[in-house]
ChimeraX commands (.cxc) that place a marker at each C-alpha (Angstrom):
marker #1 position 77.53,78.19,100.26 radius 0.5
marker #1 position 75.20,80.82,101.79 radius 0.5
marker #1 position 77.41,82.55,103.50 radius 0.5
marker #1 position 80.36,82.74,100.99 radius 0.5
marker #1 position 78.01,83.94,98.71 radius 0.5
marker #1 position 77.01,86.57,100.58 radius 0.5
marker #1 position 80.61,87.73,101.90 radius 0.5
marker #1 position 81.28,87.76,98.16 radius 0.5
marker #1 position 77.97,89.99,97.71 radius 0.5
marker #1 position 79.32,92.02,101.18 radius 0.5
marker #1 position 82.81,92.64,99.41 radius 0.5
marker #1 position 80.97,93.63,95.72 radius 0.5
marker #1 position 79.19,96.11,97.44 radius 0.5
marker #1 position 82.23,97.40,99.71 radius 0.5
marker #1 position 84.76,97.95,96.49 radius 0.5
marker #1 position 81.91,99.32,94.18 radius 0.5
marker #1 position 81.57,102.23,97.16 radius 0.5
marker #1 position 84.85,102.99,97.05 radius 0.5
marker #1 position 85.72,102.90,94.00 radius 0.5
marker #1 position 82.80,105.42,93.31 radius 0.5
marker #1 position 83.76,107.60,96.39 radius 0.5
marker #1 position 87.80,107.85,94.23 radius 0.5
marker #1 position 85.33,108.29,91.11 radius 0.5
marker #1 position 83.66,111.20,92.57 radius 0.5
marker #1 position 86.83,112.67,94.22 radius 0.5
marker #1 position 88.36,112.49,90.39 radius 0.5
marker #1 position 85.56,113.92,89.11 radius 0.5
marker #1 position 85.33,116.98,91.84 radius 0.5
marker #1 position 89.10,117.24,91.71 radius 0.5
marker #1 position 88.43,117.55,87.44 radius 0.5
marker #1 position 85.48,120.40,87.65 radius 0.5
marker #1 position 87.16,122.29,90.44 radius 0.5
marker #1 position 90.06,122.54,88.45 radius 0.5
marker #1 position 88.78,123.25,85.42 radius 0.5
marker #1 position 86.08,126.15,87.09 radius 0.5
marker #1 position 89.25,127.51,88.62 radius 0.5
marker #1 position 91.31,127.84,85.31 radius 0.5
marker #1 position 88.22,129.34,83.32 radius 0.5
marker #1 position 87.69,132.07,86.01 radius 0.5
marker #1 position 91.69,132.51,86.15 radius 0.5
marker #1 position 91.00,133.05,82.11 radius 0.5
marker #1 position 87.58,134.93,82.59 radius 0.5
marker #1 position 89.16,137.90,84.58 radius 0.5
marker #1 position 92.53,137.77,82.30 radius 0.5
marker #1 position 90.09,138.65,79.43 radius 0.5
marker #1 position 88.13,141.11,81.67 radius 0.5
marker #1 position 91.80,143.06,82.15 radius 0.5
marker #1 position 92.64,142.81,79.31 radius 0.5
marker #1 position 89.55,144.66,77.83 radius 0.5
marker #1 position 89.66,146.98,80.45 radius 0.5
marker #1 position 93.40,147.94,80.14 radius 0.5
marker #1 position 92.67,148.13,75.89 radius 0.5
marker #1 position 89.94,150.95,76.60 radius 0.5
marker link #1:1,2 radius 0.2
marker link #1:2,3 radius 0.2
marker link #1:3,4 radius 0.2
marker link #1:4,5 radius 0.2
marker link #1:5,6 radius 0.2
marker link #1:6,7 radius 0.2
marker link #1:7,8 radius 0.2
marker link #1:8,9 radius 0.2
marker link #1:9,10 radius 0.2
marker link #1:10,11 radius 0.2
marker link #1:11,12 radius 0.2
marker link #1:12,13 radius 0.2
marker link #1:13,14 radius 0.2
marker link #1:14,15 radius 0.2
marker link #1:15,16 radius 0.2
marker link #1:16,17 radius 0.2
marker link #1:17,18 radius 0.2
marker link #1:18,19 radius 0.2
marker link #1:19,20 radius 0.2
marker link #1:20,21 radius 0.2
marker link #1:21,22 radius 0.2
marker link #1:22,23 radius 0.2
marker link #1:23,24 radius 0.2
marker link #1:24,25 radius 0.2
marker link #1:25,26 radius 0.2
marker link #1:26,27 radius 0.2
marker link #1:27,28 radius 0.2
marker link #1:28,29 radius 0.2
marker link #1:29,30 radius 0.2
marker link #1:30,31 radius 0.2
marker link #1:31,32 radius 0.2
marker link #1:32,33 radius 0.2
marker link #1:33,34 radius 0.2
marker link #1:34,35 radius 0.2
marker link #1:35,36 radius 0.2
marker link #1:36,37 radius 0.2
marker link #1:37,38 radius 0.2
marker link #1:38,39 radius 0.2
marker link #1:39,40 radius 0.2
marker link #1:40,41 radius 0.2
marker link #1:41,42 radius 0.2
marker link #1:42,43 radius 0.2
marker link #1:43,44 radius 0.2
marker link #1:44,45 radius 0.2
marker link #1:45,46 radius 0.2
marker link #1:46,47 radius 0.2
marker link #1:47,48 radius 0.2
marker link #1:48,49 radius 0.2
marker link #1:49,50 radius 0.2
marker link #1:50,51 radius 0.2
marker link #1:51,52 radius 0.2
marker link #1:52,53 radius 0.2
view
């Protein structure tokens, strides 16, 4: 019973790592995207208010 228990504990721990390692990848994947698309809007403002002056 020990040792089931404790692959059970060993497999837990295994999944929850991965699954946070895809979580994190998501989650960098999200913010570099987004970053990206507010500087690609950022400097489309900053021409644009240059070209108006």
């Amino acid at each position: 019973a020990q040792s089931k228990s404790r692959k059970v504990g060993h497999l837990l721990s295994h999944w929850a790592q991965t699954n946070v390692l895809d979580d994190l990848g998501d989650v960098f994947h999200f913010v570099t995207m987004t970053s990206a698309h507010l500087v690609k809007l950022m400097s489309l403002k900053l021409v644009e208010s240059m070209l108006l002056k």
